[in-house]
C-alpha positions in Angstrom: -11.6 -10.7 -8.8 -10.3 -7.8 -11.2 -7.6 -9.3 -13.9 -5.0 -7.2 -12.4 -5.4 -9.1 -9.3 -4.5 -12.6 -11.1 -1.0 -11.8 -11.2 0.0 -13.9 -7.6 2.7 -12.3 -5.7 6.3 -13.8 -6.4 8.6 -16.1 -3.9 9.7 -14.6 -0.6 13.1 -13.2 -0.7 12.8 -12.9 -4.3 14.1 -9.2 -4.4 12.5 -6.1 -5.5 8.3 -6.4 -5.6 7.9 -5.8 -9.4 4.8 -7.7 -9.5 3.4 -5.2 -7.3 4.7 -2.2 -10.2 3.4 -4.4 -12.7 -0.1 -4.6 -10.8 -0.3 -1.0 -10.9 0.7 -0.3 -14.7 -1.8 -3.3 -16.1 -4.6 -1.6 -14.0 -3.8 1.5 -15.3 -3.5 0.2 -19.1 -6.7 -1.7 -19.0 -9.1 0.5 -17.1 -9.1 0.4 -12.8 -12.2 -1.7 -12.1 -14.5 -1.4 -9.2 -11.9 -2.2 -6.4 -14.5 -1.4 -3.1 -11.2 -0.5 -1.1 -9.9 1.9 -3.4 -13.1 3.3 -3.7 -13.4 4.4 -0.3 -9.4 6.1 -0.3 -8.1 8.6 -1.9 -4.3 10.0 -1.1 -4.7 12.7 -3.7 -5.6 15.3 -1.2 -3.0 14.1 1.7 0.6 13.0 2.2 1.6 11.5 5.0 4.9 11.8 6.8 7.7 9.8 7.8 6.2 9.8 11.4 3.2 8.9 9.9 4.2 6.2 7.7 5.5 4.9 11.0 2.4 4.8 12.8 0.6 3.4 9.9 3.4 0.4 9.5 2.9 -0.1 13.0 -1.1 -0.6 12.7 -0.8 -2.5 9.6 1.6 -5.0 11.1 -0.5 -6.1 14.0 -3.0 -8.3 14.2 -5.1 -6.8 16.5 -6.0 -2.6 17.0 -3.2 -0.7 18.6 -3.4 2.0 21.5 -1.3 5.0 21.3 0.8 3.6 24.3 1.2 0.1 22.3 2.4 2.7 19.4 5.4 4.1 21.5 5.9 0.4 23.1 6.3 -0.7 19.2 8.1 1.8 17.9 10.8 3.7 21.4 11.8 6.3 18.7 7.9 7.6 18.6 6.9 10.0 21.3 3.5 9.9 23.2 3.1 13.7 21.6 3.7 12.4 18.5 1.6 9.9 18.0 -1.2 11.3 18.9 -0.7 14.5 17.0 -0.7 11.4 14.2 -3.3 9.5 15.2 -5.5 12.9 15.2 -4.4 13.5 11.7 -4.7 9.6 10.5 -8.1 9.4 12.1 -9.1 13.3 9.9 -7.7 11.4 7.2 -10.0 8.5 7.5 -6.8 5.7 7.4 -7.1 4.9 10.2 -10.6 4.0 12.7 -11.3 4.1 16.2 -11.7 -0.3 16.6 -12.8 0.7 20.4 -12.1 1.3 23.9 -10.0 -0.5 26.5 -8.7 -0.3 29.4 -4.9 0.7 29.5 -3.4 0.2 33.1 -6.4 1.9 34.9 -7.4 4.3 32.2 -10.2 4.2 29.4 -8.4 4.4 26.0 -9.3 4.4 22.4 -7.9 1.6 19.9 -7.2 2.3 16.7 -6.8 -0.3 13.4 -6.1 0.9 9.5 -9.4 1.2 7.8 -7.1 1.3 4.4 -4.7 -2.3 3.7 -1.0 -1.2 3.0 -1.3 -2.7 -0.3 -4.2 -0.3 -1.1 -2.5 2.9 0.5 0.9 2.2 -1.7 -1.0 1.3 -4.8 -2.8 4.3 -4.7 0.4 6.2 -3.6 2.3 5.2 -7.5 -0.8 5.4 -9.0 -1.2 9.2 -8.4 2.8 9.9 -8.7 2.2 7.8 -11.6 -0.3 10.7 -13.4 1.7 13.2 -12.9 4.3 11.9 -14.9 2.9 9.6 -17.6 2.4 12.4 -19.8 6.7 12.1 -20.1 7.4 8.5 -19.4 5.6 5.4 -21.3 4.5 2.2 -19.8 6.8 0.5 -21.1 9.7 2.3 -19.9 8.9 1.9 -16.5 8.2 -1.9 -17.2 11.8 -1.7 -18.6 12.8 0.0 -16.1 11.1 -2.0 -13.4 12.7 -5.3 -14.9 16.3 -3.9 -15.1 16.5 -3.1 -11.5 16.3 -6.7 -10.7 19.5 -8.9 -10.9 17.8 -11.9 -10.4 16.7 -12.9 -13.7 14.8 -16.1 -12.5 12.8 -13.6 -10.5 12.8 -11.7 -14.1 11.5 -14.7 -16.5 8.4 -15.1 -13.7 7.7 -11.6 -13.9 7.4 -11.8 -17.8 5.5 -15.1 -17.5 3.0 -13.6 -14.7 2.4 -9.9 -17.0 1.9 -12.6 -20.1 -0.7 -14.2 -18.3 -2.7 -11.2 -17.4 -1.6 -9.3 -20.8 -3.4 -12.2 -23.0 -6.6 -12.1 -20.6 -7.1 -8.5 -21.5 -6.4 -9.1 -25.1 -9.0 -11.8 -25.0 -11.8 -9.5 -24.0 
């Protein structure tokens, strides 16, 4: 387990993720590790849509791999067209995987599951907005900034206590 991956996530309902932010920003202070999953994805290259943010939301939030049909079923404001002009691109991409084939009615068709977590995707997502603009805003100004979105200052103090925790780890190296 990297350090970065100490800090647990907070309370349910607890407002705006900043644990998540806070991930990011201690990874990127203290080096990235050897995170497999990252490895393996790179959004650098590739943005994805609404549509296909839709898709992907869809696949991450079920269990089990999705058909293009169970797609539209999920999501009635998806066309067939559309998500498989998605699913092509997703697949090019290599976020998403073919988990097999099955039946669909009376027709052979292909499921599909996320080869990337959603965790992994959006981490990588502020990482690489992140490098484009750290040359003009510090890390502690988006910590600051991070912290003063949130109105909840219980869900503030176990922030502060959580980035603590994984701050004096890294300074005991």
């Amino acid at each position: 387990m990297l350090l970065y991956d100490a800090i647990p996530p907070p309370p349910k309902g607890s407002g705006f993720p900043c644990w998540f932010i806070m991930k990011i920003i201690i990874r990127e202070i203290f080096g990235k590790g050897n995170n497999n999953n990252m490895a393996k994805f790179k959004i650098n290259n590739i943005s994805l849509t609404k549509r296909d943010l839709d898709v992907m939301t869809i696949l991450w939030g079920s269990e089990e791999p999705e058909t293009a049909s169970m797609i539209v079923r999920d999501n009635p404001n998806l066309t067939m067209n559309t998500v498989q002009a998605v699913l092509r691109k997703l697949l090019k991409g290599n976020f998403i995987k073919v988990a097999d084939i099955v039946y669909s009615g009376t027709v052979l068709t292909r499921s599909y599951k996320p080869m990337v977590s959603q965790e992994d995707f959006w981490l990588q997502k502020i990482i690489s907005d992140y490098q484009e603009i750290q040359q003009k805003v510090s890390k502690a100004a988006i910590v600051d900034a991070l912290l003063g979105i949130d109105k909840n200052t219980e869900s503030i103090a176990e922030d502060i206590v959580q980035i603590k925790e994984v701050l004096d780890k890294y300074a005991g190296k």
